[in-house]
C-alpha positions in Angstrom: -4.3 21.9 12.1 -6.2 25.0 13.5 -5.7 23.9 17.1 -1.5 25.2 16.9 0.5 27.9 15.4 1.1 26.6 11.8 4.9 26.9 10.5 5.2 28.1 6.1 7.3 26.7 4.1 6.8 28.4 0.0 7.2 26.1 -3.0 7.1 26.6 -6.4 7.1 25.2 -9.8 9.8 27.6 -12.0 9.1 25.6 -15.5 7.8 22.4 -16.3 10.5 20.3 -15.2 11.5 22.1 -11.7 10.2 22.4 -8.2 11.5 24.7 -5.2 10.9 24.5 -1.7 12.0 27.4 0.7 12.4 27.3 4.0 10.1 30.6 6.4 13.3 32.6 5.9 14.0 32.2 2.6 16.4 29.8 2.3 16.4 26.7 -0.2 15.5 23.5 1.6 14.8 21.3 -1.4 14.7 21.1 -5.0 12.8 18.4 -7.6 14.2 18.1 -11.5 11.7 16.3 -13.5 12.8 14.0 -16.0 13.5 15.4 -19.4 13.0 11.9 -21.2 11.0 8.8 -20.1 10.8 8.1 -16.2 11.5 4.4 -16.9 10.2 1.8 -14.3 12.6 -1.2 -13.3 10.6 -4.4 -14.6 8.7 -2.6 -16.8 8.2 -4.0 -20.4 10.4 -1.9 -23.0 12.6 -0.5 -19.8 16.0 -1.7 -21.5 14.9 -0.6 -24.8 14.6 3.5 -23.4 18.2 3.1 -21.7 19.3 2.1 -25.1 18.2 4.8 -26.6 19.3 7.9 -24.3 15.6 8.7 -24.1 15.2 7.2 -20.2 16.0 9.9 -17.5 15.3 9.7 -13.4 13.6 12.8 -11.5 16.6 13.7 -8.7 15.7 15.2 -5.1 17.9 17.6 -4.1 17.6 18.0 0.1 20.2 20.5 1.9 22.5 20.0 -1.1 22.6 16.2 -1.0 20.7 14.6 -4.4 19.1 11.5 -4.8 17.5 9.9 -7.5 14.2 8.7 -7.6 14.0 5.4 -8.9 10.4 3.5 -9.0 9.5 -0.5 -9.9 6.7 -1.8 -11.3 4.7 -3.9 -9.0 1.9 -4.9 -11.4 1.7 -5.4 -15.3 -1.6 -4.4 -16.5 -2.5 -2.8 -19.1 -4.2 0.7 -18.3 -3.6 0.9 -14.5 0.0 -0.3 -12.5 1.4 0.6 -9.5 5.0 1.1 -8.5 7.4 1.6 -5.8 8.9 4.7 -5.7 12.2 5.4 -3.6 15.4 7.0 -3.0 18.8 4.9 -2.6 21.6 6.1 0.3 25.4 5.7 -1.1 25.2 2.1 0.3 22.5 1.2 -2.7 20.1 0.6 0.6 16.1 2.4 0.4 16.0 5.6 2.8 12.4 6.3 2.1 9.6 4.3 0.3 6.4 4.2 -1.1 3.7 2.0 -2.4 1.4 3.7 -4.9 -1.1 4.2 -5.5 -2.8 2.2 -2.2 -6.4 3.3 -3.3 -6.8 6.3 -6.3 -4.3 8.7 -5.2 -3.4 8.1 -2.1 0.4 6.8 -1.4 2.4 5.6 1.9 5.4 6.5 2.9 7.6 4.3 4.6 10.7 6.3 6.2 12.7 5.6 9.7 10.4 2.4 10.9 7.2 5.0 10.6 4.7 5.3 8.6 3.0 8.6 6.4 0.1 8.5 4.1 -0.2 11.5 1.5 -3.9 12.4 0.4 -5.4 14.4 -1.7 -8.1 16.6 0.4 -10.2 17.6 -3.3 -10.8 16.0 -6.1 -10.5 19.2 -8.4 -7.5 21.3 -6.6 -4.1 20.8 -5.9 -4.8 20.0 -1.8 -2.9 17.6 -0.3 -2.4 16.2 3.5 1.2 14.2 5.2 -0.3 12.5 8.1 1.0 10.0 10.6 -1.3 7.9 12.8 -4.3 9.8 11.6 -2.8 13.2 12.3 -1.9 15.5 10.0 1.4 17.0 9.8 1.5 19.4 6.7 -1.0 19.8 4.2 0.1 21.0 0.3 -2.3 23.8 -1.3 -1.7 25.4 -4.4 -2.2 29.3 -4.2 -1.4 30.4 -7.7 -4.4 32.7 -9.3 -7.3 30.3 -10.9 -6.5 31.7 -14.5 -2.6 31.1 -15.0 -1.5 30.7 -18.6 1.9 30.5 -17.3 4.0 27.0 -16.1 5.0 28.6 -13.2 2.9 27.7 -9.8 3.1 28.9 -6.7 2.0 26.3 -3.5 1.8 27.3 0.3 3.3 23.8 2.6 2.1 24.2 5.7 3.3 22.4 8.6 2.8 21.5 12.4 6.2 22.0 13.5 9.4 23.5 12.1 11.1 19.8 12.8 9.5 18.2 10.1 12.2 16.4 8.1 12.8 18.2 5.0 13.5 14.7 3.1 9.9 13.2 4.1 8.5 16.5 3.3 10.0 17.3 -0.3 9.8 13.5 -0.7 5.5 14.0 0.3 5.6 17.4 -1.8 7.0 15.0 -5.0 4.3 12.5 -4.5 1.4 15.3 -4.4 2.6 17.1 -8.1 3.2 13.9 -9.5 -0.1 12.3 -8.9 -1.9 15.2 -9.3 -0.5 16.9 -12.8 
């Protein structure tokens, strides 16, 4: 992404359970609340047993003040390592975005408006990430907080290709990146 003139977006992690995403100007463009129970997976074993309780709880994405739930199925049923399908639901109960995780270590697709987005990790050791489509890459996620922070709070520079990226598929991306990675 050196070739163009780079738009940046600022996120942010303000406690443990809560992510912000600003737009260049300021303004709030998205928002992620962590579950404060168990992220339950439909089809996983003891699912109905943590809605029983009260202790099962969904992360909700909050884009230009419309929120959606993140829901996620199990795909597998193995004991150390599974992989779901994580997703958001429109008011019709039909999937607006998808993705398959993980396709190889940390890697995800994305499935949203008949294209297709992969989100990578670029280290192995920091909090770098990459959205690309078709082999390009389209923003990249890099967290810029000081290497010694005792502190919950985090601070992560989004930078994009264009200032018409979809701020769904981006805060969507964004949530897959801090979730795989913390």
């Amino acid at each position: 992404m050196r070739d163009i003139n780079p738009f940046y977006l600022k996120a942010r992690r303000t406690r443990l359970q809560k992510y912000e995403i600003d737009n260049a100007d300021g303004t709030r463009q998205a928002e992620i609340v962590m579950p404060k129970g168990v992220w339950i997976a439909n089809g996983a074993p003891l699912a109905g047993a943590f809605v029983n309780t009260g202790l099962a709880n969904l992360p909700v994405l909050t884009v230009l003040g419309d929120s959606h739930p993140i829901y996620r199925d199990l795909l597998t049923n193995n004991l150390l390592t599974n992989y779901y399908s994580i997703y958001l639901l429109d008011n019709e109960g039909r999937k607006i975005i998808e993705t398959k995780m993980p396709i190889k270590k940390r890697d995800s697709w994305i499935a949203y408006q008949d294209a297709e987005f992969l989100v990578s990790p670029r280290s192995l050791f920091a909090f770098n990430y990459e959205l690309t489509s078709q082999k390009v890459c389209i923003a990249r996620f890099k967290d810029i907080s000081p290497f010694f922070t005792v502190s919950a709070r985090r601070h992560y520079e989004i930078e994009t290709r264009t200032a018409e990226i979809e701020p769904l598929l981006l805060a969507f991306a964004f949530f897959l990146a801090v979730s795989g990675f913390y």
